[in-house]
matplotlib code that plots the C-alpha trace (Angstrom):
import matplotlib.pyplot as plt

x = [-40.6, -42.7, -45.8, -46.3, -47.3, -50.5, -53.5, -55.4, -54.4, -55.1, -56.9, -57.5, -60.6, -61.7, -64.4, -61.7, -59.8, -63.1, -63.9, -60.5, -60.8, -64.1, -62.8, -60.1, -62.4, -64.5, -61.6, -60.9, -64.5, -64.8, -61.3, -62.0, -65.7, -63.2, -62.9, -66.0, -67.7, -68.3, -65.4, -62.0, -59.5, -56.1, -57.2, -60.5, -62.8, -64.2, -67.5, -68.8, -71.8, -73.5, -74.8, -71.7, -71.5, -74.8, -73.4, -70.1, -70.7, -71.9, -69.1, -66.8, -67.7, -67.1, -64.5, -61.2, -62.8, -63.9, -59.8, -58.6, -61.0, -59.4, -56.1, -56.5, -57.4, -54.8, -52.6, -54.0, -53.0, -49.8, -48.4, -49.7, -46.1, -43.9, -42.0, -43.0, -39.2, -40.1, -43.4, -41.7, -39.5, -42.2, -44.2, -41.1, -40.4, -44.2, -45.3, -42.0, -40.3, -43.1, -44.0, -40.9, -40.9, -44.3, -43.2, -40.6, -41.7, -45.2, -46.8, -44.8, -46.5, -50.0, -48.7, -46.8, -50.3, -51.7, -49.6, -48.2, -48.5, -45.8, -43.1, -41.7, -41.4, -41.7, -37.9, -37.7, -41.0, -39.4, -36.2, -38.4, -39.4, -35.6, -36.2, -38.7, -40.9, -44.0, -47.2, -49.3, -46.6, -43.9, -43.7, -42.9, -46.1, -47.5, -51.1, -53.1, -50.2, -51.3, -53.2, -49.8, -48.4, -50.6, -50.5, -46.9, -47.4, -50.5, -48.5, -45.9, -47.9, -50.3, -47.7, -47.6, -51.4, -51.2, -49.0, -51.1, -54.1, -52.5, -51.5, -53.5, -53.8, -56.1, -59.1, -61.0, -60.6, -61.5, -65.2, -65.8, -65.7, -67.6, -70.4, -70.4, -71.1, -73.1, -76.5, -77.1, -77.3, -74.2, -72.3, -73.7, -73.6, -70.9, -67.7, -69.6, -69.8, -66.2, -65.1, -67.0, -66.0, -62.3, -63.4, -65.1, -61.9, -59.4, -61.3, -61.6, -57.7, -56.7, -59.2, -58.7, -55.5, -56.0, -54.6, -50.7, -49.6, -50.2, -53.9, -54.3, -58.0, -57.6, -54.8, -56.9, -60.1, -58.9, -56.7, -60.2, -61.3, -57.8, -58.0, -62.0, -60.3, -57.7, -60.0, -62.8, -61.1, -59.2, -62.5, -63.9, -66.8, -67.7, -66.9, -69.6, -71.7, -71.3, -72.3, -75.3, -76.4, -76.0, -79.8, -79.9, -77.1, -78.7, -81.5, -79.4, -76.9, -80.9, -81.8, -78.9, -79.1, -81.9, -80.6, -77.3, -79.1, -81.7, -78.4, -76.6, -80.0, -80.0, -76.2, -77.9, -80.4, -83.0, -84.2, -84.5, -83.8, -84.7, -81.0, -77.8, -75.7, -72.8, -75.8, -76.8, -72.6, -72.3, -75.3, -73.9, -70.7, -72.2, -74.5, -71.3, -69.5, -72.8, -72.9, -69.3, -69.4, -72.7, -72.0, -68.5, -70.0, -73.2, -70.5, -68.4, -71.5, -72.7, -69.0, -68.7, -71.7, -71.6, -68.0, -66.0, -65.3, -62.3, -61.7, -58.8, -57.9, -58.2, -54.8, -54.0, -56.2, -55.0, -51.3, -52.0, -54.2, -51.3, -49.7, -53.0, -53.6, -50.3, -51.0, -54.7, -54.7, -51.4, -52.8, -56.3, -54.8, -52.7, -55.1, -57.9, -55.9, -56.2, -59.3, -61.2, -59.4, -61.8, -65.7, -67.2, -69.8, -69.0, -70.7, -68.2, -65.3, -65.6, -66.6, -63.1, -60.9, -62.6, -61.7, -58.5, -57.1, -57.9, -56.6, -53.2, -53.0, -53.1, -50.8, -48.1, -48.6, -48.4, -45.9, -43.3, -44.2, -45.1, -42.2, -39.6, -37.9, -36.5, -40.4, -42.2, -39.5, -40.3, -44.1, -43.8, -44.1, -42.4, -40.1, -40.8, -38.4, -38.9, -40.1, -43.9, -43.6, -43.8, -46.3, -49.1, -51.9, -54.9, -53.6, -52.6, -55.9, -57.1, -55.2, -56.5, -59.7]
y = [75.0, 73.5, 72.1, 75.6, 77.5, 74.9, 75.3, 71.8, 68.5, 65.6, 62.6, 59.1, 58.8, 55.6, 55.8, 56.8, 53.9, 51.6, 53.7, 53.2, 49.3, 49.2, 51.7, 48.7, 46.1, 47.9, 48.2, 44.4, 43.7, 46.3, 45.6, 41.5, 42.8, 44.9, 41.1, 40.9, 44.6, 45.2, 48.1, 48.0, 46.9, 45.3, 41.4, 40.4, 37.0, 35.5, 36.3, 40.1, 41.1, 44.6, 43.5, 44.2, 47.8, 49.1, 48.5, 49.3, 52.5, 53.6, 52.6, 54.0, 57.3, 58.0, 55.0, 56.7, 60.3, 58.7, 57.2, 60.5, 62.3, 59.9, 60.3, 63.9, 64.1, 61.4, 63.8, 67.0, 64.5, 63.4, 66.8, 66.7, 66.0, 66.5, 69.6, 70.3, 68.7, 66.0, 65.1, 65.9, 63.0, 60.8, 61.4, 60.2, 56.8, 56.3, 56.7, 57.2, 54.1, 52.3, 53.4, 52.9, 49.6, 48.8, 49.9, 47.2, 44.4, 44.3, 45.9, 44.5, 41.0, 43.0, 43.6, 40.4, 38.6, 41.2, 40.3, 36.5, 35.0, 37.3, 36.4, 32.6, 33.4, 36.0, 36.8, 37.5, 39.9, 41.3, 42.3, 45.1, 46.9, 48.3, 50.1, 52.3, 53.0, 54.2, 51.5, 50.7, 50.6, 49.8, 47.8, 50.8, 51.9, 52.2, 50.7, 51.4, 53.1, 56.3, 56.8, 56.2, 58.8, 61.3, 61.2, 62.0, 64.9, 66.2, 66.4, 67.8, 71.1, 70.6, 71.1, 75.1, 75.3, 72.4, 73.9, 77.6, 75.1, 73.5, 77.0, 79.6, 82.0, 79.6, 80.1, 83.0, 81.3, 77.5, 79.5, 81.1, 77.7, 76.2, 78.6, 78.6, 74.7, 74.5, 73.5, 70.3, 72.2, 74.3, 70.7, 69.6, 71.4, 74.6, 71.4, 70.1, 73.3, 74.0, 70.6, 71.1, 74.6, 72.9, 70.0, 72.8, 75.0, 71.7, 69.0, 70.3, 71.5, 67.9, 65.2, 61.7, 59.9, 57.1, 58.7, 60.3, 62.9, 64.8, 64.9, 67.8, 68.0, 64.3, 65.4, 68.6, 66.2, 64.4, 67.3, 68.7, 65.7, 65.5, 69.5, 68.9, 65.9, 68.2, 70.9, 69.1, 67.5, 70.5, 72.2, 70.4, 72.3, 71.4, 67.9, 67.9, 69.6, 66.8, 64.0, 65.9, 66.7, 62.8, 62.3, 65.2, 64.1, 61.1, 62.4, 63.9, 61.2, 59.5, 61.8, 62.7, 58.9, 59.3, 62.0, 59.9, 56.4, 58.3, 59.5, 56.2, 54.2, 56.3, 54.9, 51.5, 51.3, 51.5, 54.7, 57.8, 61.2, 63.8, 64.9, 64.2, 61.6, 64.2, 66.3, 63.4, 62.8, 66.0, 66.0, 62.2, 64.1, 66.6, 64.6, 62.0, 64.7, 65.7, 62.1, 61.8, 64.5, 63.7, 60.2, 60.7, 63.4, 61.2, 58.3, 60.2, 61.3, 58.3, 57.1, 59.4, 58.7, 54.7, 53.7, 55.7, 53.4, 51.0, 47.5, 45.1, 44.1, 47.8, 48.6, 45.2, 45.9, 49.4, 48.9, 45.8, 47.6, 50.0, 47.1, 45.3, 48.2, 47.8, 44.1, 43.3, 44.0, 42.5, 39.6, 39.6, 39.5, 36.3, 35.0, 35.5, 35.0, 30.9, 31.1, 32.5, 30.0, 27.5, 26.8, 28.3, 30.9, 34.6, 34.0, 31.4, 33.0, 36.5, 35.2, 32.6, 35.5, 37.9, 35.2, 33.9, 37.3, 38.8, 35.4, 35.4, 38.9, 38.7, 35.9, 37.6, 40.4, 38.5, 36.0, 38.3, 42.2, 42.2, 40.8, 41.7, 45.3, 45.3, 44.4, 47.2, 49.4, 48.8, 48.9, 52.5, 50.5, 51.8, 49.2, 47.0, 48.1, 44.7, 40.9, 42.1, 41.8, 37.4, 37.2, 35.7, 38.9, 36.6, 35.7, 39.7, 40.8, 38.2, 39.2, 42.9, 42.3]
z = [151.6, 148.5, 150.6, 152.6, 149.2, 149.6, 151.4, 151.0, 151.8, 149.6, 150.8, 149.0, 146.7, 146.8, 144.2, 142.1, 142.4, 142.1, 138.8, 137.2, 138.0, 136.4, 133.4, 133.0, 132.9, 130.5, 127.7, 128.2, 127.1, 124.5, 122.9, 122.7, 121.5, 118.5, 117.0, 116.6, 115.5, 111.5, 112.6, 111.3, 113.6, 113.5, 113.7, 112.7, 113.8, 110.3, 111.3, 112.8, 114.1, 114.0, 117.7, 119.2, 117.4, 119.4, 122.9, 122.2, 120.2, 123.6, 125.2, 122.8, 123.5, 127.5, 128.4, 127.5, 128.8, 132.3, 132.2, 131.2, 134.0, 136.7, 135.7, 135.9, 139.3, 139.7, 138.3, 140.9, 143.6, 142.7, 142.9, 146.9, 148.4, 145.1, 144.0, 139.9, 139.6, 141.5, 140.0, 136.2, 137.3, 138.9, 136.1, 133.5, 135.1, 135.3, 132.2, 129.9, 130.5, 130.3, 126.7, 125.6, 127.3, 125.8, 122.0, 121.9, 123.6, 124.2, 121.0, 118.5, 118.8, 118.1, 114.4, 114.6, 114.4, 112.4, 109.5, 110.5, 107.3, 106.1, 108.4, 109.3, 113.0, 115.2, 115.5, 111.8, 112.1, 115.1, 113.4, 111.2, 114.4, 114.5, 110.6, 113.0, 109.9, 111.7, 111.6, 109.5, 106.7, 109.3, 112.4, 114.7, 117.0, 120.7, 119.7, 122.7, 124.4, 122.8, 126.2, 128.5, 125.5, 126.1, 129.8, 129.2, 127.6, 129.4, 133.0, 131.4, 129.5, 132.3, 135.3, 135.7, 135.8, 138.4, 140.6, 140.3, 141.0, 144.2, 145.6, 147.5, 144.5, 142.6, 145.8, 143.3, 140.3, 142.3, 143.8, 140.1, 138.4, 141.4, 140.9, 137.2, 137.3, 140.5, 138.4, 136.5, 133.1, 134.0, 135.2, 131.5, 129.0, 129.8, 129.5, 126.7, 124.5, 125.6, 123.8, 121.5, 120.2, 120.0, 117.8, 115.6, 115.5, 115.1, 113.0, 109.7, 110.2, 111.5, 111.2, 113.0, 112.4, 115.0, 117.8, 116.6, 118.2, 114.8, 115.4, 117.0, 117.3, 119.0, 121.7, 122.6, 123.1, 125.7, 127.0, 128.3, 130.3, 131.8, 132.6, 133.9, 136.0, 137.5, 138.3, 139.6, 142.1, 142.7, 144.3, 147.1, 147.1, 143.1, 143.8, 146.4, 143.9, 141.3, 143.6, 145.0, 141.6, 140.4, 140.0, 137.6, 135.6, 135.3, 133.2, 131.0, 130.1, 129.6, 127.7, 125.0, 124.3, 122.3, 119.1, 119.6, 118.8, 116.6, 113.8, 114.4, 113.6, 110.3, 109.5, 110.4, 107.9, 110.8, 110.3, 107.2, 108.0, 104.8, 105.5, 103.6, 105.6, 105.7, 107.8, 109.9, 110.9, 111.7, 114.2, 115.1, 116.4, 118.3, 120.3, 120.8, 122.0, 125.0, 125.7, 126.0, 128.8, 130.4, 130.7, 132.4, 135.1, 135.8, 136.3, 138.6, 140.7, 141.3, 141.8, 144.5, 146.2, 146.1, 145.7, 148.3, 150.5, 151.5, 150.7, 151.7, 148.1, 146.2, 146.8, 145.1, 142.2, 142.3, 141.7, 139.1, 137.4, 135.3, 134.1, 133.2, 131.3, 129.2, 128.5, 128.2, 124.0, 123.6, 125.2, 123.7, 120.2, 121.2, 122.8, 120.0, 117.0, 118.2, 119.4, 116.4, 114.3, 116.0, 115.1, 117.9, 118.3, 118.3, 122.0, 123.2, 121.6, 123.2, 126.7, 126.4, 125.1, 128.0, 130.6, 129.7, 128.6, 132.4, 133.6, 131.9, 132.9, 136.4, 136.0, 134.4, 136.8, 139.8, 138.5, 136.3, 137.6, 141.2, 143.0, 140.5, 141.5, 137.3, 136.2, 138.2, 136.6, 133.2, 133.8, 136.1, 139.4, 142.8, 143.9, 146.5, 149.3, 151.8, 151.4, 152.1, 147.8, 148.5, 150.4, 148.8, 147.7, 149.2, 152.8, 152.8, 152.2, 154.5, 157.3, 156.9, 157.0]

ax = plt.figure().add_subplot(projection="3d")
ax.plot(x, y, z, "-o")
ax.set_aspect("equal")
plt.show()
């Protein structure tokens, strides 16, 4: 009775699922790169670099929207062949458990390392994690899990406008937004005042607080690109529109690159504006907020125009990618609190920390998660339902091709 209130069908995206494989691969660079930036983070190399701040001040800016965009549409499609019940329970065993899971056994060791001299093992740090006195004067956190948090709570708030979305009633509203956004400086700038005019509302009321639930201004943010996800994808006829528009959109993710360097130069030393620095920030913000959008959109575009297409080993990514997710900075900290202890190069250091952290990430995956029913629980996998889950990923893919 559910599925007859809907008028479209959903079909796979497979420059979706190529985007959110590079978007992973992304954050495993940029977080090793956080060892190494003049930025604050929770472990630190000896030696920084300003070098790595330039690329990865871009970065910083679109990779959690372009996730957040994905998981939106994500989102729009789960719902296909789920009642809101259904999906509200889907969506719980998904992402729920696994942040619970995550918050006791794979963060802790993140603050373990952050604070080892402290402690005389691990077991006696891990004892403090049951005071649940919130980090960073306890031991109690979900780190990077903020983003599997937040996805909680967006499906959740996000459900009744995604079931009026999937229904026939949304066609008027679906063609509006189509034709609002059908040029490149509609597709550019109308979802990039729209965040903006929240941050201007929110910020001065609840500035950043790293990502707690508290930080209003912070949860609306990325509530936008999730919405922008759901809705894009909900129109057929926009999503066209955004690919055939990707040359256009290219220009102007080009184009807002040059104010955003220009104010972050001035923070650099590079360059003088006759502006107060409390000016320059503010104009900083603005233009990170533009690029943030254009940069996703232009992404998507060419996304859909290059990467929809098949391959024999994306499902395997696909389904490994989650629980890559929940263990690539866990790892990354292990990994490089050793390998900064050595005398190597910031060079050599980052590439072994890259490597080794995606190696021993895979491993875990395919050694502890995939084939284990309890595993995939804990990190929001379907269970595997027949032996297919021993057979080797490599002579699978090989035998599809």
């Amino acid at each position: 009775m559910f599925t007859h209130q809907f008028s479209e069908t959903t079909t796979r995206r497979y420059d979706l699922d190529w985007l959110r494989f590079i978007a992973i691969v992304i954050l495993l660079f940029f977080h090793t790169g956080m060892w190494f930036t003049t930025w604050e983070w929770h472990v630190k190399n000896n030696e920084t670099s300003t070098s790595f701040n330039y690329w990865m001040v871009w970065l910083h800016f679109w990779r959690m929207p372009l996730l957040l965009f994905i998981s939106g549409a994500g989102t729009y499609m789960a719902l296909s062949k789920r009642t809101p019940a259904q999906f509200a329970g889907e969506r719980f065993k998904k992402l729920f458990i696994p942040l619970l899971f995550g918050m006791f056994v794979v963060v802790p060791p993140q603050i373990y390392y952050e604070h080892i001299k402290e402690y005389n093992s691990y077991w006696d740090f891990y004892k403090t994690v049951f005071n649940f006195v919130a980090y960073p004067k306890g031991s109690f956190s979900w780190h990077h899990l903020w983003f599997v948090a937040y996805l909680f709570v967006y499906a959740l708030i996000a459900l009744p406008f995604l079931t009026y979305l999937r229904s026939d009633k949304s066609e008027k509203f679906k063609n509006t937004i189509s034709k609002i956004l059908s040029s490149p400086a509609g597709m550019l700038f109308i979802p990039s005042v729209l965040i903006l005019i929240t941050q201007v509302v929110l910020r001065p009321y609840f500035p950043d607080e790293k990502h707690n639930l508290r930080d209003l201004s912070y949860f609306v943010y990325y509530f936008c690109f999730f919405l922008f996800g759901m809705i894009g994808y909900a129109s057929p006829k926009l999503w066209q529109t955004i690919g055939a528009q990707r040359k256009h959109l290219l220009l102007g993710a080009l184009f807002i690159l040059i104010p955003f360097y220009g104010t972050y130069f001035h923070f650099r030393g590079i360059v003088h504006y006759p502006w107060s620095d409390d000016t320059v920030e503010t104009i900083f913000d603005v233009c990170a907020i533009f690029l943030s959008w254009f940069t996703l959109i232009t992404v998507i575009a060419f996304g859909q125009h290059y990467l929809n297409k098949p391959h024999p080993w994306l499902k395997y990514f696909n389904e490994g990618l989650y629980p890559f997710y929940i263990l690539h900075q866990t790892v990354i900290i292990a990994i490089g609190y050793y390998i900064c202890r050595l005398s190597w190069s910031m060079a050599a250091k980052f590439w072994s920390i890259s490597l080794l952290t995606g190696v021993s990430c895979i491993l875990i995956y395919l050694l502890l998660i995939r084939s284990n029913n309890v595993m995939r629980f804990f990190f929001g996998l379907k269970p595997k339902k027949n032996d297919q889950a021993t057979e080797p990923v490599l002579k699978r893919a090989y035998l599809e091709t």
